[in-house]
C-alpha positions in Angstrom: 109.8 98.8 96.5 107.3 97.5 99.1 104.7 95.3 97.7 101.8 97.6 97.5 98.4 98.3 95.2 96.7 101.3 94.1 93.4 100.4 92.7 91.7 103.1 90.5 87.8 102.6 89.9 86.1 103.7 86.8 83.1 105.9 85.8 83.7 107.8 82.9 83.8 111.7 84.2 83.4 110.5 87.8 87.3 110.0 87.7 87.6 113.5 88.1 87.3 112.1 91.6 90.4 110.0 91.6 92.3 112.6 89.0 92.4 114.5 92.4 93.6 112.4 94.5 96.4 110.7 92.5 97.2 114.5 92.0 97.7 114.7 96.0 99.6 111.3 96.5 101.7 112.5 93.0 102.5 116.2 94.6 103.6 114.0 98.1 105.6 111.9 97.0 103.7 108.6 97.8 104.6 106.5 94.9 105.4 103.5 97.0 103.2 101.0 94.9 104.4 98.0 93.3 101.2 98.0 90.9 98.6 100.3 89.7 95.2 98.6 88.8 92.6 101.3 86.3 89.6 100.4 85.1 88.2 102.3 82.6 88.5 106.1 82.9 90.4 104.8 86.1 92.9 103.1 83.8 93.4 106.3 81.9 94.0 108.0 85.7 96.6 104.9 86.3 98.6 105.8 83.0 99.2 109.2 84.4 99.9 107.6 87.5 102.9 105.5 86.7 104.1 108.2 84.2 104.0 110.8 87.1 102.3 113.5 85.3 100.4 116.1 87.5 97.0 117.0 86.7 97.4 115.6 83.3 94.4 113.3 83.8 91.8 116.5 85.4 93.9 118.8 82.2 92.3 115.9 79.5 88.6 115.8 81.4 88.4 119.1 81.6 90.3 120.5 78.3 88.2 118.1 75.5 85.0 118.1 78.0 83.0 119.9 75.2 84.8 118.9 72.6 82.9 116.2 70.2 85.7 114.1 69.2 86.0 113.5 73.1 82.6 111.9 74.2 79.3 112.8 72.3 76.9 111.0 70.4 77.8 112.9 67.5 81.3 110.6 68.0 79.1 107.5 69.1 77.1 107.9 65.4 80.3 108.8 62.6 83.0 106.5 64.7 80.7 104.0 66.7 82.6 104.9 70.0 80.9 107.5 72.6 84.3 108.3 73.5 86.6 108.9 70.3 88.9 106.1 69.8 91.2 108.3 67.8 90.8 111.1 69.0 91.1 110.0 72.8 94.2 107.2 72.0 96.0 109.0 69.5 95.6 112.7 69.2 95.3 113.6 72.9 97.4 110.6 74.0 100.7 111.5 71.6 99.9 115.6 70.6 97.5 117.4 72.7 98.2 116.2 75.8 101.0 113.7 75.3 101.6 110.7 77.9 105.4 111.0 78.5 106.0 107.5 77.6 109.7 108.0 78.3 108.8 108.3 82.1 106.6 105.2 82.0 108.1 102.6 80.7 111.0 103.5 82.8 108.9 103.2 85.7 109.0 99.5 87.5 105.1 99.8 89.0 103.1 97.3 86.9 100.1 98.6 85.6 97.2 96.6 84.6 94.1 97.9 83.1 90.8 95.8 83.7 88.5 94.9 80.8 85.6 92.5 80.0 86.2 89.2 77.9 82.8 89.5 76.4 82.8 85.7 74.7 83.1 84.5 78.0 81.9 87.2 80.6 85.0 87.3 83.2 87.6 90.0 83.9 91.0 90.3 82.1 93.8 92.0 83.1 95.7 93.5 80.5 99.0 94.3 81.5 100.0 97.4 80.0 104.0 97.2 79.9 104.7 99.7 77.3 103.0 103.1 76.1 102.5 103.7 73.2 102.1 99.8 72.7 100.0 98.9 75.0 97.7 102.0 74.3 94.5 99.3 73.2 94.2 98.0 76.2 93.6 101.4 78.1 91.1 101.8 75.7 89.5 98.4 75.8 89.3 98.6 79.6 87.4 102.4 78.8 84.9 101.1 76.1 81.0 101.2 77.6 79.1 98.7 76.3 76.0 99.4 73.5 78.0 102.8 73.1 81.3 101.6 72.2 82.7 98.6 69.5 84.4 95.8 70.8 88.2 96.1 70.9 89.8 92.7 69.5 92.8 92.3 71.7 95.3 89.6 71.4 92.4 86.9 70.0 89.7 88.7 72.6 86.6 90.4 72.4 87.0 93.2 75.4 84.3 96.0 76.8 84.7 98.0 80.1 86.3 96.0 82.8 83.5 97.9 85.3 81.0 95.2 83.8 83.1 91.9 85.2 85.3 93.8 88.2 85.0 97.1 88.7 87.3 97.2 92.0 89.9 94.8 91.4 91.1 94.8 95.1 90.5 90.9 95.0 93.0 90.2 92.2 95.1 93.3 93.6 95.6 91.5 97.2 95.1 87.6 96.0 92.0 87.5 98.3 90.1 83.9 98.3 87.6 83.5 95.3 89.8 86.1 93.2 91.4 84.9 89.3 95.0 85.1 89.6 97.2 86.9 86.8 100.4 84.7 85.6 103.3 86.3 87.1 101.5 88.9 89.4 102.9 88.5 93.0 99.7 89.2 95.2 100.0 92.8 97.2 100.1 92.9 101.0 98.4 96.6 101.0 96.4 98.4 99.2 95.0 102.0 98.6 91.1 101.7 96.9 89.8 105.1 95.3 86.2 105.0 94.8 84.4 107.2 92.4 80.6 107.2 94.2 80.2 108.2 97.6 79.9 105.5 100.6 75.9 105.5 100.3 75.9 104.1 97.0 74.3 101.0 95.9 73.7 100.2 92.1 70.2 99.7 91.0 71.4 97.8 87.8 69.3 100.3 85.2 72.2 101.0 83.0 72.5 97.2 82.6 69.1 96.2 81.9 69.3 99.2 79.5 72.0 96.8 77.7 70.2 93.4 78.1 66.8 95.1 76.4 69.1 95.8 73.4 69.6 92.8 72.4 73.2 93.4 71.5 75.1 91.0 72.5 72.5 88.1 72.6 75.3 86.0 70.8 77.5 86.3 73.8 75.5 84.6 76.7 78.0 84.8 79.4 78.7 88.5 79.0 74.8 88.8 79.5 74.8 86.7 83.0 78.1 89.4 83.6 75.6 92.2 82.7 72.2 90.4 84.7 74.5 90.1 87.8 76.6 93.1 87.6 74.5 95.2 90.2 74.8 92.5 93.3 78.8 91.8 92.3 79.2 95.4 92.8 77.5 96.0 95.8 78.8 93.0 97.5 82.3 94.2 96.1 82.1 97.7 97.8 80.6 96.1 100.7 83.7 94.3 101.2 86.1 97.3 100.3 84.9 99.2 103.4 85.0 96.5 106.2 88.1 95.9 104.8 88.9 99.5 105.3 87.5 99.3 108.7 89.4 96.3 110.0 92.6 98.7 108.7 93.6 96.1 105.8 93.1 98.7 103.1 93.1 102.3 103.0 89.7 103.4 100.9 89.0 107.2 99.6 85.8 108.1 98.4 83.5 111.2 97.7 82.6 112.8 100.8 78.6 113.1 99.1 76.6 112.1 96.6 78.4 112.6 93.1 76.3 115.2 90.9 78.4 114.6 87.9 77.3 111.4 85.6 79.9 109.0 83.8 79.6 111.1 80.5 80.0 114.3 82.0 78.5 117.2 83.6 79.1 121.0 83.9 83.0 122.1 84.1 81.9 123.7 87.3 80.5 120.3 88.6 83.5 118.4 87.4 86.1 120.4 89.2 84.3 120.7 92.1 85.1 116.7 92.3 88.1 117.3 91.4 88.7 119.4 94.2 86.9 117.1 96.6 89.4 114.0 95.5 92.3 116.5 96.4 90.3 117.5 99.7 90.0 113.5 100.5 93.7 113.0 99.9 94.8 115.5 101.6 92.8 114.5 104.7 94.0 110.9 104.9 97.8 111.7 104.2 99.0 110.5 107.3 97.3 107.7 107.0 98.3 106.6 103.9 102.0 107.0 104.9 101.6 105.2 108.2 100.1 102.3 106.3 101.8 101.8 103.4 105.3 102.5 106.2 103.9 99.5 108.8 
């Protein structure tokens, strides 16, 4: 297997994005990726990913959308999670919609599934060997800060890995300035799916949303994570697409402005992303092949 990276942004229902095209690469056959890289909703998309299950991410968006236990406040007040912990990571993960965990653990692409070590505001990678095992740290790399509890992991306090790396293309591809993960060989390629379209640019209003909370006021690095999130971000996606431009990476994204908001938006809205994540696939097929083949 060549030594290649898929790396799967977050944004809550905005995956519905990336569940699209991961369907189109997953329907072609282009699994030729020596690691998958999710963060948040886009480490639920990378699950599906290395167990090769069609559609099963769009199926779980679009089947619990309006169900409660799935993501409502109702959920936020009577579990403390926006998102249903149990619902999400155990019903839906081993009944509903069952991860075939057979198929991924017998798969060698190493997934890793980004959170945020909020004692100490930087990234950690969390790599997810085993499902049903490793099933926390899909859903500490998915919980949104003020509307989610911490996960302890391992000795750690973890939130949503979008706060500290949202596009971990850096760690992916062992560019300068990037952590490094014990035992990770660096990728020489890499395909990026964005979830926001290329005129994007984060204003930082969720975050200062979080700081005015008060919170987490007894974790002051996770606070500088949250203060300087916005410019990270931007400089981050900045990067992506000269990268893409230069032809070092391959980069999908919306074609537009994405109408639908990280906790959800009409079915009609969500599949039409869907449906434009297959569209951007489908479109830069033969370039994905003739890069990942050079």
């Amino acid at each position: 297997m060549s030594n290649n990276a898929l790396v799967l942004e977050g944004g809550g229902f905005r995956s519905m994005f990336t569940a699209g095209a991961v369907d189109v690469l997953m329907e072609n056959g282009i699994y030729d990726f020596s690691s998958v890289w999710g963060v948040s909703a886009g480490a639920i998309a990378a699950s599906s990913f290395k167990s090769r299950q069609i559609g099963r991410t769009m199926r779980i968006m679009l089947a619990f959308r309006d169900d409660r236990r799935f993501m409502s406040l109702w959920s936020l007040a009577t579990t403390g999670d926006i998102a249903g912990a149990d619902f999400m990571y155990r019903e839906v993960q081993d009944v509903l919609d069952p991860c075939d965990t057979e198929a991924f653990n017998a798969n060698p692409t190493q997934m890793y599934a980004v959170a945020s070590d909020v004692t100490f505001g930087t990234p950690a990678y969390l790599h997810v060997r085993s499902l049903p095992n490793d099933v926390e740290m899909v859903r500490a790399s998915a919980s949104m800060p003020l509307v989610s509890r911490i996960v302890e992991l391992g000795g750690r306090a973890l939130l949503d890995g979008g706060t500290t790396d949202a596009i971990p293309v850096g760690v992916a591809m062992g560019l300068d300035g990037a952590l490094e993960v014990e035992g990770y060989v660096p990728a020489e390629k890499a395909v990026v799916v964005l979830t926001q379209d290329a005129t994007y640019e984060k204003s930082g209003a969720n975050e200062r949303m979080v700081l005015r909370s008060h919170r987490y006021d007894g974790y002051p690095y996770y606070l500088e994570a949250l203060e300087t999130r916005s410019a990270r971000y931007n400089a981050c996606r900045k990067m992506v697409h000269e990268m893409a431009e230069r032809g070092e990476i391959v980069c999908l994204e919306p074609p537009k402005p994405v109408e639908v908001a990280t906790n959800g938006s009409s079915g009609e809205k969500c599949l039409s992303l869907y449906l434009q994540g297959r569209a951007e696939a489908e479109a830069h097929l033969d370039e994905i092949r003739a890069y990942l083949a050079r």
